[in-house]
PDB file of N, CA, C and O in Angstrom:
ATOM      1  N   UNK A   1      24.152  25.406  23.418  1.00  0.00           N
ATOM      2  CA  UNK A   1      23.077  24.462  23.536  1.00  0.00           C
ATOM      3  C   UNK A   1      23.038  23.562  22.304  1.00  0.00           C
ATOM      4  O   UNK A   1      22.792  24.069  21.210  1.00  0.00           O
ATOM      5  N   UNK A   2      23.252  22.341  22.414  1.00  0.00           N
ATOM      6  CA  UNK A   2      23.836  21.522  21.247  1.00  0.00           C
ATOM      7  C   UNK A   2      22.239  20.797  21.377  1.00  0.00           C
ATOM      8  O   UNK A   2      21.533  20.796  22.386  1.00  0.00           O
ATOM      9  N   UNK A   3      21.962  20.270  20.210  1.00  0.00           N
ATOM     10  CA  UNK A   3      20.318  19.674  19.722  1.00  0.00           C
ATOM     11  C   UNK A   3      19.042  20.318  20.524  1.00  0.00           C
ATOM     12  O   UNK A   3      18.058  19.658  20.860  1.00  0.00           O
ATOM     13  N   UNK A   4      19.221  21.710  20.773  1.00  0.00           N
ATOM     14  CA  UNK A   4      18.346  22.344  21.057  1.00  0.00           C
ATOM     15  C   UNK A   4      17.678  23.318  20.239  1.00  0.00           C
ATOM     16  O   UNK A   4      17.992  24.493  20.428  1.00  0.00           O
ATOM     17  N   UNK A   5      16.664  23.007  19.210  1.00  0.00           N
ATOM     18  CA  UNK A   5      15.960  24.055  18.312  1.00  0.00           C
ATOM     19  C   UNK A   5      14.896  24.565  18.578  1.00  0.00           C
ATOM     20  O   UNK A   5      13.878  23.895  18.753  1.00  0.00           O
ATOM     21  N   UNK A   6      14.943  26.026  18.666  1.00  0.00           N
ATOM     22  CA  UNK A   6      13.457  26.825  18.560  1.00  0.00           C
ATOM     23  C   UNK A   6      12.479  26.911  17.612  1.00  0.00           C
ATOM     24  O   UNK A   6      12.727  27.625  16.639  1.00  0.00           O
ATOM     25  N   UNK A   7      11.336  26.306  17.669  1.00  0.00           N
ATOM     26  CA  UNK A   7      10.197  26.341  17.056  1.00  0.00           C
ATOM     27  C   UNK A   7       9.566  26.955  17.209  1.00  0.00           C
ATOM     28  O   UNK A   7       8.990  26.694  18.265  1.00  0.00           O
ATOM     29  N   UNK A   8       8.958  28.367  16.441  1.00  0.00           N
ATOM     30  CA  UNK A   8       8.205  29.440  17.055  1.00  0.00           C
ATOM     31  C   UNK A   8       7.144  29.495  16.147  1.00  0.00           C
ATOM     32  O   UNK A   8       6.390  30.467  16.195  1.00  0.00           O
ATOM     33  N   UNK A   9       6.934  28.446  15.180  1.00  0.00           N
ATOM     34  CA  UNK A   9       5.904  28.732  14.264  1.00  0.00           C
ATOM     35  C   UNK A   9       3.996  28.339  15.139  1.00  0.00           C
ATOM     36  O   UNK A   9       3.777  27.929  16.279  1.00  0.00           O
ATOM     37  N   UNK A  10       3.363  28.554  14.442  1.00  0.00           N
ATOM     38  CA  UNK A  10       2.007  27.889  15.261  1.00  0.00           C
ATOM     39  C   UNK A  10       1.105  27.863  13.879  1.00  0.00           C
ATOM     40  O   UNK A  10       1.130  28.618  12.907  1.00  0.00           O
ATOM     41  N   UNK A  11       0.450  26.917  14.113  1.00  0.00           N
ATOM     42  CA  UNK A  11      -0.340  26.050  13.100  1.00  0.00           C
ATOM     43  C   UNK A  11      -1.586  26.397  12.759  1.00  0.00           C
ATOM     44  O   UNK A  11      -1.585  27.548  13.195  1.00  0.00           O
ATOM     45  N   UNK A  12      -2.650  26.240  12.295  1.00  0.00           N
ATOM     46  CA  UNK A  12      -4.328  26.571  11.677  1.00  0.00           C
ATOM     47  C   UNK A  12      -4.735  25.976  12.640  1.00  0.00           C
ATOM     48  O   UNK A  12      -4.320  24.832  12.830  1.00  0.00           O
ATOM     49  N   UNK A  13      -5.729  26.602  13.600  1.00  0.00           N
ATOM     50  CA  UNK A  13      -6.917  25.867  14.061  1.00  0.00           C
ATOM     51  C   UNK A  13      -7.809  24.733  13.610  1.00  0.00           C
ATOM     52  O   UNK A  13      -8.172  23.713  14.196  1.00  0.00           O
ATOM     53  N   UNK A  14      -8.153  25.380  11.943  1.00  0.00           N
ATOM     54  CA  UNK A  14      -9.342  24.747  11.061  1.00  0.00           C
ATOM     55  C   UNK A  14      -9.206  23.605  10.884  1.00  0.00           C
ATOM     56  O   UNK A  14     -10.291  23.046  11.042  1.00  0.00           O
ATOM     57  N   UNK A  15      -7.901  22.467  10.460  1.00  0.00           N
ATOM     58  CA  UNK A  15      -8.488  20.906  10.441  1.00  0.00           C
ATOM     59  C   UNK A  15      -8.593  20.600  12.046  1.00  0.00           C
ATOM     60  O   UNK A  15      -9.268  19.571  12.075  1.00  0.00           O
ATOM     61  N   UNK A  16      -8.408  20.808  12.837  1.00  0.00           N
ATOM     62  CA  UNK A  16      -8.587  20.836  14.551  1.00  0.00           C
ATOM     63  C   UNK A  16     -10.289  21.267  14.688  1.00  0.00           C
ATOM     64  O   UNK A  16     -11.026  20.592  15.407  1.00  0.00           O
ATOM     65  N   UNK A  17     -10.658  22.125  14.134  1.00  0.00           N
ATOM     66  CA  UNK A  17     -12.038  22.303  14.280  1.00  0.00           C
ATOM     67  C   UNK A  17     -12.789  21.856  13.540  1.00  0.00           C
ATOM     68  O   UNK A  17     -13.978  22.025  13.812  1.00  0.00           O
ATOM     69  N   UNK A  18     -12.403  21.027  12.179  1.00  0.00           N
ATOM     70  CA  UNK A  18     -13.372  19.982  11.743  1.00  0.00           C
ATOM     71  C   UNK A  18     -13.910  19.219  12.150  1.00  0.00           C
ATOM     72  O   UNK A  18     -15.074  18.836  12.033  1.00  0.00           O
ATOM     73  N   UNK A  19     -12.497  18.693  13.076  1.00  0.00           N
ATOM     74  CA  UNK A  19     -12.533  17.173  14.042  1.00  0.00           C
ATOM     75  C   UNK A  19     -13.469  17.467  14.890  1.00  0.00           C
ATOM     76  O   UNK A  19     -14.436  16.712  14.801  1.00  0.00           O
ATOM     77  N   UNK A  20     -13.607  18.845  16.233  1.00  0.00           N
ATOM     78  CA  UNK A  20     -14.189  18.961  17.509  1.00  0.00           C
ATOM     79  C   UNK A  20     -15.291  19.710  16.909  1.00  0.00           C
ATOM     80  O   UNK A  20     -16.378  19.132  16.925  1.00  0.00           O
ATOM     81  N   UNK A  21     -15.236  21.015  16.320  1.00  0.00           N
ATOM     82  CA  UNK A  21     -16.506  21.886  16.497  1.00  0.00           C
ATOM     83  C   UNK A  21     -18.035  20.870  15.727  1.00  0.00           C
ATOM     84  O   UNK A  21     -18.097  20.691  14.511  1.00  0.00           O
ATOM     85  N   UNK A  22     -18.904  20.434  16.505  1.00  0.00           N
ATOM     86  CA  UNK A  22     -19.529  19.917  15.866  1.00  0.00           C
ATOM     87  C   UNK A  22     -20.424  21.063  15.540  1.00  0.00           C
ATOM     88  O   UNK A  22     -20.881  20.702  14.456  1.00  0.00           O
ATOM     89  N   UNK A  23     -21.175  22.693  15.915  1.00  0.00           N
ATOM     90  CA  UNK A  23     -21.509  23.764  15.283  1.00  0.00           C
ATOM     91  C   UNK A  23     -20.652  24.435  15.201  1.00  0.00           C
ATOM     92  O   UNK A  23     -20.021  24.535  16.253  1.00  0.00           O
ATOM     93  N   UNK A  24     -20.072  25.328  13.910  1.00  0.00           N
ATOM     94  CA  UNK A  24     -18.887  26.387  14.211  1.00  0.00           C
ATOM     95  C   UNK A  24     -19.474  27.518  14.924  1.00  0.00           C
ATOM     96  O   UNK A  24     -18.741  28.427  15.315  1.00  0.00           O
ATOM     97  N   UNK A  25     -21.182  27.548  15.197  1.00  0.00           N
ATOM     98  CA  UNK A  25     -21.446  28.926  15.673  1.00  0.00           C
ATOM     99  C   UNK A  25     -20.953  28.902  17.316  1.00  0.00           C
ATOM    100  O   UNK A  25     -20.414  29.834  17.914  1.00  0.00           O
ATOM    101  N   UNK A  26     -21.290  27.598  17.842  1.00  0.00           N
ATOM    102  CA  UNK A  26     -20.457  27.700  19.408  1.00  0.00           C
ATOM    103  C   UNK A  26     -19.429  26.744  19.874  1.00  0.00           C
ATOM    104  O   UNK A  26     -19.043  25.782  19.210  1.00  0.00           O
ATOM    105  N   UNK A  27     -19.044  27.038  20.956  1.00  0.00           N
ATOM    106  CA  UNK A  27     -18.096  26.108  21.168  1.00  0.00           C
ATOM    107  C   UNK A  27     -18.347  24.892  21.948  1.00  0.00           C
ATOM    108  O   UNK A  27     -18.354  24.822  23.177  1.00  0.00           O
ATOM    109  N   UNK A  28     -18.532  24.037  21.196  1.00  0.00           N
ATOM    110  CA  UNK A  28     -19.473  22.820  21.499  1.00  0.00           C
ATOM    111  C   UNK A  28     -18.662  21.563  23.088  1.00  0.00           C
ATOM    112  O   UNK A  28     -18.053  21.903  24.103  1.00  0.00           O
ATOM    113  N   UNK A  29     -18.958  20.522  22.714  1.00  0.00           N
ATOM    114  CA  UNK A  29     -18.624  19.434  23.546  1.00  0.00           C
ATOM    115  C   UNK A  29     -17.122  18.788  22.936  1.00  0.00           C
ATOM    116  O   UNK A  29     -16.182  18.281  23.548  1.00  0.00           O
ATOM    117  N   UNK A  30     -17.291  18.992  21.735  1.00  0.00           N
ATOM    118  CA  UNK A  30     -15.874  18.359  21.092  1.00  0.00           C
ATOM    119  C   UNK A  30     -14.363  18.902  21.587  1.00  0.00           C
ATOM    120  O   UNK A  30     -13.321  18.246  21.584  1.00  0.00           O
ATOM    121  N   UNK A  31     -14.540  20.189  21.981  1.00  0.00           N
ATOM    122  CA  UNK A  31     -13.685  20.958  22.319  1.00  0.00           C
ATOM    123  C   UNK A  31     -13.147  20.729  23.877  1.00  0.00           C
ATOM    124  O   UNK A  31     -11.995  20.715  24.312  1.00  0.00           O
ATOM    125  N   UNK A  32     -14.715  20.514  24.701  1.00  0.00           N
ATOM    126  CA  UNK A  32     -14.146  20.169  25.638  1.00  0.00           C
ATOM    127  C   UNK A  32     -13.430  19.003  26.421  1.00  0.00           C
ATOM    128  O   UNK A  32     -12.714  18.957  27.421  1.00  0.00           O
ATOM    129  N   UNK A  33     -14.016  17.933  25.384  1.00  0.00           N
ATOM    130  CA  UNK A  33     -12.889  16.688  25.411  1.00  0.00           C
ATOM    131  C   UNK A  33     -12.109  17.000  24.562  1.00  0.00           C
ATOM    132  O   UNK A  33     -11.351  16.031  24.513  1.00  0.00           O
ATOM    133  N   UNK A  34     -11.750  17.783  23.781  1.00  0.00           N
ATOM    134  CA  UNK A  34     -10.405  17.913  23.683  1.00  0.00           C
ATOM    135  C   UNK A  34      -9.743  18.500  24.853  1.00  0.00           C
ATOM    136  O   UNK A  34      -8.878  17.767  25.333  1.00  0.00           O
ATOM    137  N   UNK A  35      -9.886  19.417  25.331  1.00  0.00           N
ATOM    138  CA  UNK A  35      -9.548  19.746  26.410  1.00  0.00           C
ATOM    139  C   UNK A  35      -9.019  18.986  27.582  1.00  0.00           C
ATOM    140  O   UNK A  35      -7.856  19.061  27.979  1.00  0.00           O
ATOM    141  N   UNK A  36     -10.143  18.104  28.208  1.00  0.00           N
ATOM    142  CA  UNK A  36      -9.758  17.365  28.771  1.00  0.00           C
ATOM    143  C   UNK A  36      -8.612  16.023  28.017  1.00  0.00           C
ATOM    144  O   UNK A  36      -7.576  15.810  28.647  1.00  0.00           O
ATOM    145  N   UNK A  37      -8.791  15.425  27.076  1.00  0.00           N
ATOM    146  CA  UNK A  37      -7.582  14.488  26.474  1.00  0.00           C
ATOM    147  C   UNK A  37      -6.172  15.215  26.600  1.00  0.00           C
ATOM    148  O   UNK A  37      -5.255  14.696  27.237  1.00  0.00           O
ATOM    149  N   UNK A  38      -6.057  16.320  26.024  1.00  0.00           N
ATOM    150  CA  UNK A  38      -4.939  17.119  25.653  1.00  0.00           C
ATOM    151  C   UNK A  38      -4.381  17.798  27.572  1.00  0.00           C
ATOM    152  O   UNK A  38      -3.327  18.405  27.765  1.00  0.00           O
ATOM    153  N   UNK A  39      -5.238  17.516  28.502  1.00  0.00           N
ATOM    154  CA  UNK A  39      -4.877  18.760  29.995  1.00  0.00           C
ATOM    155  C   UNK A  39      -4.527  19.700  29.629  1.00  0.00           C
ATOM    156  O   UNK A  39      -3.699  20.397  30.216  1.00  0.00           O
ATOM    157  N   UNK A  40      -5.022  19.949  28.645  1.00  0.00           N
ATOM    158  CA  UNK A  40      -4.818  21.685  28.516  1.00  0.00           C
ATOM    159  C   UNK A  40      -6.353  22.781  29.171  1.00  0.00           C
ATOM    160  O   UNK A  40      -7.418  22.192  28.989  1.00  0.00           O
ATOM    161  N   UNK A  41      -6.416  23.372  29.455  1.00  0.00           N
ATOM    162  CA  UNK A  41      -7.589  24.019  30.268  1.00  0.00           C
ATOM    163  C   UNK A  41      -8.192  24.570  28.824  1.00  0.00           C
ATOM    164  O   UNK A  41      -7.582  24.966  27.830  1.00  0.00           O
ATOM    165  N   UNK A  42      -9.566  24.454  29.065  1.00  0.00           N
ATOM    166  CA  UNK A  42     -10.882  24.818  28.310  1.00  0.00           C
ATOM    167  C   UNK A  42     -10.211  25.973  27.769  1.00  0.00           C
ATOM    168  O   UNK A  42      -9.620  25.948  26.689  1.00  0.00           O
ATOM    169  N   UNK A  43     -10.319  27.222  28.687  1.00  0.00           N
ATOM    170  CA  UNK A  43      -9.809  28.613  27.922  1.00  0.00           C
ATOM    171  C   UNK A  43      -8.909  28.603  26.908  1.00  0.00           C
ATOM    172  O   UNK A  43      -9.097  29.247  25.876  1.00  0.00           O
ATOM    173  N   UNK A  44      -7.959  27.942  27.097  1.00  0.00           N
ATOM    174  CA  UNK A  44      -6.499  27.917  26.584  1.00  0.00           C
ATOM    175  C   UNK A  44      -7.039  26.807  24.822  1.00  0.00           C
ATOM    176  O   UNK A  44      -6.578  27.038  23.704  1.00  0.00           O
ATOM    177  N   UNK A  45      -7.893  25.891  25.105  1.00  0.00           N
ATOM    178  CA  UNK A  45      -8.732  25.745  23.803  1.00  0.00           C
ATOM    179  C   UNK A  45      -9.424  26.665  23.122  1.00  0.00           C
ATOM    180  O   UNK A  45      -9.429  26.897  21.913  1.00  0.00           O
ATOM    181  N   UNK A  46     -10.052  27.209  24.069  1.00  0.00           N
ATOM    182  CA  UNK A  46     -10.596  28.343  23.193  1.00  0.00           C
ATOM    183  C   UNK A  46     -10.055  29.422  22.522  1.00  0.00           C
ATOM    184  O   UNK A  46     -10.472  29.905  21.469  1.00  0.00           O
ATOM    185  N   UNK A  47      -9.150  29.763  23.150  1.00  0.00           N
ATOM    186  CA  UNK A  47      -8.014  30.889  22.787  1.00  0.00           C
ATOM    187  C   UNK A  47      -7.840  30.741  21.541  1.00  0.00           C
ATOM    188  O   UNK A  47      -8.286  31.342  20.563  1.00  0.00           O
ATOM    189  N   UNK A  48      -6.773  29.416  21.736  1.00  0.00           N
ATOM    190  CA  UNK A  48      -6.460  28.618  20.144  1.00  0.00           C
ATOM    191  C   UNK A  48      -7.620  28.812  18.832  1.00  0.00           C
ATOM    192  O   UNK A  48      -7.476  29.417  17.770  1.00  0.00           O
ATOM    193  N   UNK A  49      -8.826  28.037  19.370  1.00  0.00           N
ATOM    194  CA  UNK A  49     -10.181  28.477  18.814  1.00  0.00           C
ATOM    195  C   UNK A  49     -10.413  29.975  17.848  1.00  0.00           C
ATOM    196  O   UNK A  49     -10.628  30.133  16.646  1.00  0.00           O
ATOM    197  N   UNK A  50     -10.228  31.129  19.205  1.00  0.00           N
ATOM    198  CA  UNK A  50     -10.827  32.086  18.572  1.00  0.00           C
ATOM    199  C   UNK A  50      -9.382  32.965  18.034  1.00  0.00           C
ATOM    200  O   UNK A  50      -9.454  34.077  17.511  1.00  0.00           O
ATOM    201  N   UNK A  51      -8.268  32.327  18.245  1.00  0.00           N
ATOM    202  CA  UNK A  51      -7.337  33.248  17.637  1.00  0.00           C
ATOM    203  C   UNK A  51      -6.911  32.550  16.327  1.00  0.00           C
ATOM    204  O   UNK A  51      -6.184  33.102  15.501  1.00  0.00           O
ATOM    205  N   UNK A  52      -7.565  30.900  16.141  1.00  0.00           N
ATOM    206  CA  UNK A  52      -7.313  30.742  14.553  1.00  0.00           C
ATOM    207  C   UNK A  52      -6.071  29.913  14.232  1.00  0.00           C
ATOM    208  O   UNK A  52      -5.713  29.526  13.119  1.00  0.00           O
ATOM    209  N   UNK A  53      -5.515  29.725  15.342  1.00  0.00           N
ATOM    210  CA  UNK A  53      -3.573  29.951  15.490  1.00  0.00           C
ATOM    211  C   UNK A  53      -3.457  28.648  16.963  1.00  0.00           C
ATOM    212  O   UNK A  53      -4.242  28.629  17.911  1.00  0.00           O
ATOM    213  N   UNK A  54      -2.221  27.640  16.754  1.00  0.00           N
ATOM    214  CA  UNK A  54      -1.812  26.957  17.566  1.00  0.00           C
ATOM    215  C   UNK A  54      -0.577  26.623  17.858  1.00  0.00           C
ATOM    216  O   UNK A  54      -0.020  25.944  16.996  1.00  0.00           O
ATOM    217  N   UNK A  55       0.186  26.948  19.036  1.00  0.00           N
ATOM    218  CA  UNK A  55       1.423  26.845  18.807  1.00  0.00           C
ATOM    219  C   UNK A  55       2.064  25.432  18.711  1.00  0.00           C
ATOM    220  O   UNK A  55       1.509  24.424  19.148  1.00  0.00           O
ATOM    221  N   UNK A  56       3.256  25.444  18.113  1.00  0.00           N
ATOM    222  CA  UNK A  56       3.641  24.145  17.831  1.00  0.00           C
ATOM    223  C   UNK A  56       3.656  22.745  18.420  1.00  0.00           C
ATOM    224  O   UNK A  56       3.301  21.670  17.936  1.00  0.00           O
ATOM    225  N   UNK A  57       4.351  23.177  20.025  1.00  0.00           N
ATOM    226  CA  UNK A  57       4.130  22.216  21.090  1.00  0.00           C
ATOM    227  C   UNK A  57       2.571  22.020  21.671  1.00  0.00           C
ATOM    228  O   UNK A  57       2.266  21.134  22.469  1.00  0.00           O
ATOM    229  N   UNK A  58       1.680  22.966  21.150  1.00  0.00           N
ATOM    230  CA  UNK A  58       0.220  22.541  21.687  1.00  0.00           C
ATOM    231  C   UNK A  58       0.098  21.648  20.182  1.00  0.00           C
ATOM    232  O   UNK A  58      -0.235  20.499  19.890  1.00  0.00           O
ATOM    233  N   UNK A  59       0.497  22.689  19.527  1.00  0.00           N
ATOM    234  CA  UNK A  59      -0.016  21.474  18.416  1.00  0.00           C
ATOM    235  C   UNK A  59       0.112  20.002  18.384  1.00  0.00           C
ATOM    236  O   UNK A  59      -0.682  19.081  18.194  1.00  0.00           O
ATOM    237  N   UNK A  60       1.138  20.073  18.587  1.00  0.00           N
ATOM    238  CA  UNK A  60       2.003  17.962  18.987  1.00  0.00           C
ATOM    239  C   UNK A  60       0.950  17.711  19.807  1.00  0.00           C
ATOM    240  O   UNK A  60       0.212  16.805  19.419  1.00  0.00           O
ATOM    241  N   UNK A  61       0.585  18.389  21.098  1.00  0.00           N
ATOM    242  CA  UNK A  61       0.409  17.523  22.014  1.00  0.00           C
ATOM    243  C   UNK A  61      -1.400  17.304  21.574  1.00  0.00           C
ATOM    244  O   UNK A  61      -2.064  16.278  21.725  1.00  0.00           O
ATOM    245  N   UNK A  62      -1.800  18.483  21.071  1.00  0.00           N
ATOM    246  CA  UNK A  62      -3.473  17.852  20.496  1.00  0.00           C
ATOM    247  C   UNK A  62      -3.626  17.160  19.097  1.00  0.00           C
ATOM    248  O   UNK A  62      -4.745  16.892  18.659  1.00  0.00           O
ATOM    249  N   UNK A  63      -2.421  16.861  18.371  1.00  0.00           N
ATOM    250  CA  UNK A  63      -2.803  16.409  17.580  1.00  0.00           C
ATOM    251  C   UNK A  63      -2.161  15.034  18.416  1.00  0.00           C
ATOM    252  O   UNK A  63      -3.255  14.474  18.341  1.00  0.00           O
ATOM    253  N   UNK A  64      -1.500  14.242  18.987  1.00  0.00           N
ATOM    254  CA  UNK A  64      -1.377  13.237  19.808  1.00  0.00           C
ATOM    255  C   UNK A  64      -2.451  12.559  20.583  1.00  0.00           C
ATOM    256  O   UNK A  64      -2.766  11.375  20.706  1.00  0.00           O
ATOM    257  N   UNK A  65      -2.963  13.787  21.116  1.00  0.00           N
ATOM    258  CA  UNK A  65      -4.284  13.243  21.701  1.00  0.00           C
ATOM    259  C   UNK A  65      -5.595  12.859  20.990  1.00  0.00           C
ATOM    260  O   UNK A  65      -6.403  12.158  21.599  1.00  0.00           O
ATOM    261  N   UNK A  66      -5.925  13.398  19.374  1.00  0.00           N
ATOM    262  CA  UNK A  66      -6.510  12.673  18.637  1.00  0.00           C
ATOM    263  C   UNK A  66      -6.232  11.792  17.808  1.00  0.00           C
ATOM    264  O   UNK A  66      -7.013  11.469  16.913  1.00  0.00           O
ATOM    265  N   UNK A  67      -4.683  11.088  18.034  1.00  0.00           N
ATOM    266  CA  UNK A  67      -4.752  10.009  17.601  1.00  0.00           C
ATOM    267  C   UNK A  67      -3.597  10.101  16.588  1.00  0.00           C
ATOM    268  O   UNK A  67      -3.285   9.023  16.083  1.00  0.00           O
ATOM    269  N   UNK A  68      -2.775  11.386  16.124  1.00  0.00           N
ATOM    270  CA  UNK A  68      -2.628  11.598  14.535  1.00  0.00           C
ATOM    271  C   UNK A  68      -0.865  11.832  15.082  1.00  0.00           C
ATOM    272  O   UNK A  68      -0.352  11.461  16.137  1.00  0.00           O
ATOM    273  N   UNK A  69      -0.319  12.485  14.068  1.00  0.00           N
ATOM    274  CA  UNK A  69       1.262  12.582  14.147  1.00  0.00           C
ATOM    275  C   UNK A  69       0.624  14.215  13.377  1.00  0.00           C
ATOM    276  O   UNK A  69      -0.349  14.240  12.623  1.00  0.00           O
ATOM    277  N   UNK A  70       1.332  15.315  13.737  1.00  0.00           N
ATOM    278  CA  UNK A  70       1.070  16.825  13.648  1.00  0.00           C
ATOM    279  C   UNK A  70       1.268  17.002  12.333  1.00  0.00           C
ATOM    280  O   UNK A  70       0.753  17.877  11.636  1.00  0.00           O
ATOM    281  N   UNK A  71       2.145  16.021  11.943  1.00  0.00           N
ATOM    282  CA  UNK A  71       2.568  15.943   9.923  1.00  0.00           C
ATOM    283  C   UNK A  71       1.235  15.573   9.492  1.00  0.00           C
ATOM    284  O   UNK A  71       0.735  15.820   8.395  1.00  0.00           O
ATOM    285  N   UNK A  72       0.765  15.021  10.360  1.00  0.00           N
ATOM    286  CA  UNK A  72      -0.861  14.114   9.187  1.00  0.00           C
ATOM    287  C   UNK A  72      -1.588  15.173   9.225  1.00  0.00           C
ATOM    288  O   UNK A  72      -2.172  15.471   8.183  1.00  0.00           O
ATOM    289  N   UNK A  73      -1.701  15.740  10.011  1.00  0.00           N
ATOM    290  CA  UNK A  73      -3.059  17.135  10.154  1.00  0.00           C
ATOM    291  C   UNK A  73      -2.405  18.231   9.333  1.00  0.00           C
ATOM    292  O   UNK A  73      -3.015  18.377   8.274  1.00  0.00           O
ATOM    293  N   UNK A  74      -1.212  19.176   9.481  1.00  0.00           N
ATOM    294  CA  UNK A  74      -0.485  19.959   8.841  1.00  0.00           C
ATOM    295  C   UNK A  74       0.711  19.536   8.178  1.00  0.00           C
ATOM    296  O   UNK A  74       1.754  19.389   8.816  1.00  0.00           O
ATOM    297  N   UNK A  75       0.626  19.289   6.703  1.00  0.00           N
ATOM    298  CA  UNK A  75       1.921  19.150   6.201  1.00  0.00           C
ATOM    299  C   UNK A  75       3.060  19.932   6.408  1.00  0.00           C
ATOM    300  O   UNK A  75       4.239  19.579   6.379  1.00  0.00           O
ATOM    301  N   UNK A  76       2.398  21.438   6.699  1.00  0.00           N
ATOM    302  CA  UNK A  76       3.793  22.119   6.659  1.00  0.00           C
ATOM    303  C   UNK A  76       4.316  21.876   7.774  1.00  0.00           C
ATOM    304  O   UNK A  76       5.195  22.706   8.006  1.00  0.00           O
ATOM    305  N   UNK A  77       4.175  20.996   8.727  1.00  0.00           N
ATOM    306  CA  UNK A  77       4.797  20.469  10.260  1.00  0.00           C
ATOM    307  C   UNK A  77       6.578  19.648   9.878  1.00  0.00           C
ATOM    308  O   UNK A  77       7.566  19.549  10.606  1.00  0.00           O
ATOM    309  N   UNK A  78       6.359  19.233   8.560  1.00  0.00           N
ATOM    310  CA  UNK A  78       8.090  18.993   8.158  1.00  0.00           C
ATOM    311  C   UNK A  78       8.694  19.441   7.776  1.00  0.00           C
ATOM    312  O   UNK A  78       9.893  19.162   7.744  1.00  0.00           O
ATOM    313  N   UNK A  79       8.004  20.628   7.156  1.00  0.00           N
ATOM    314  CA  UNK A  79       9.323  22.172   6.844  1.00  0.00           C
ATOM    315  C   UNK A  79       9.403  23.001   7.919  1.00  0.00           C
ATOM    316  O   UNK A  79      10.131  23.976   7.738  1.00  0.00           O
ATOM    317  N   UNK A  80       8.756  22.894   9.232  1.00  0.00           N
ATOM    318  CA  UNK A  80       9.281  23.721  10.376  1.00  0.00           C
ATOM    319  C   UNK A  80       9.818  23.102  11.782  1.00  0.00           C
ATOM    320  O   UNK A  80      10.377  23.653  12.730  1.00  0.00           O
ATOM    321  N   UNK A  81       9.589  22.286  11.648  1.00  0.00           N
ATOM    322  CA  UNK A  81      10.400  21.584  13.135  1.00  0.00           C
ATOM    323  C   UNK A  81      10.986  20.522  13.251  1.00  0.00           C
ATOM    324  O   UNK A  81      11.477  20.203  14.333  1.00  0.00           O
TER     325      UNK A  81
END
């Protein structure tokens, strides 16, 4: 498999929940337009949410949907993929 690399790392929730959680005690409205921007299903936000942790390709695709390149939110996004 020639230019095919595995990325298995996954990223911090926390600058992702600066942006959406507008209370950290629940899981507010921010989340769920993220949800909807990103088509990723509510749960599958929350998951991310309560496990702290995002995998790489979700990562691209929600940090895309707010606007950013996955390097601007996590630097360490150019020492792993």
């Amino acid at each position: 498999m020639t230019g095919t690399r595995r990325v298995t790392e996954a990223f911090p929730w926390a600058p992702i929940g600066l942006m959406v959680d507008t209370d950290p005690t629940t899981f507010g409205p921010g989340a769920a337009a993220l949800a909807e921007a990103t088509g990723l299903h509510f749960s599958t936000i929350y998951r991310y949410r309560s496990d702290g942790r995002i995998p790489w390709k979700e990562a691209d695709r929600i940090a895309v949907a707010l606007g950013f390149h996955p390097g601007a939110i996590w630097p360490e996004w150019w020492a792993v993929t």
